[in-house]
N, C-alpha and C positions, 0 to 999 in steps of 0.2 A: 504494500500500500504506500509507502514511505517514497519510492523511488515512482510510482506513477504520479503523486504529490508534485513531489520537484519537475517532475518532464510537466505536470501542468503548470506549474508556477512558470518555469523555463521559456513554455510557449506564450502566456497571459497575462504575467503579473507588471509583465514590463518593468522589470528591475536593470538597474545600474550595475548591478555587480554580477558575477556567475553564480546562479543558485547551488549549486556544491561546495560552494564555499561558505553557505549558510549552515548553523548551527541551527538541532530542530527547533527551539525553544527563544534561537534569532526573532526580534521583532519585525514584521515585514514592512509594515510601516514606517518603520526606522531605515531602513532598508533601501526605501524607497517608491514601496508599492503606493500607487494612490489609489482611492475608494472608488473610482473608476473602473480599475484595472482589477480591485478586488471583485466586484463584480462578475468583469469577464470569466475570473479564477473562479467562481461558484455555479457560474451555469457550466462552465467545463469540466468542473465537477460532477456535478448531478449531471452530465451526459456520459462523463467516464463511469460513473459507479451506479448509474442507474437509480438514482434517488431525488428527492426533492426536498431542500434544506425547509423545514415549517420556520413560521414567524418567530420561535422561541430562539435560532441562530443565526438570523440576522442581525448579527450585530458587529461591531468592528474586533471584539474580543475573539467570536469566533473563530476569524482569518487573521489573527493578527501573527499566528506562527503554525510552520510547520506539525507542531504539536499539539496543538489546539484544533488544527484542520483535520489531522489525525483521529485525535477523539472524538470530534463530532460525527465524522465519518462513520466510525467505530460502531457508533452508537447507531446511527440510520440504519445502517446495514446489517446488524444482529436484532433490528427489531424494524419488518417491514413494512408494520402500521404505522410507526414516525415517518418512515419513509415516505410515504405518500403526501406528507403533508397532513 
């Protein structure tokens, strides 16, 4: 999950820096990511993993790191009612 993460960050988050060279727990908004660009990262999300983030992880905390994208993820995907939205 970790590494199809960063190939999405890679293609959408439109970062300044190499995402391999992010720590998971890096903030990405510090980073460079804008709220734009975080955006882009969650709907190519929910089209890589098949989910749909509900209103409770829209928030800038949710995508603010690798780790955090991680777990929410985590969480969509082990329970396919959240998933739907």
């Amino acid at each position: 999950m970790n590494e199809r993460i960063r190939t999405i960050l890679r293609d959408n988050a439109r970062l300044p820096i190499d995402v391999a060279t992010l720590k998971d727990e890096d903030n990405l908004y510090d980073a460079g990511m804008s709220s734009h660009a975080s955006v882009n990262v969650m709907l190519a999300l929910e089209d890589e993993f098949e989910v749909e983030f509900p209103a409770r992880f829209l928030n800038r905390t949710a995508f603010a790191s690798i780790a955090n994208i991680q777990h929410a993820l985590s969480e969509l995907v082990s329970d396919p009612e959240l998933a739907r939205g």
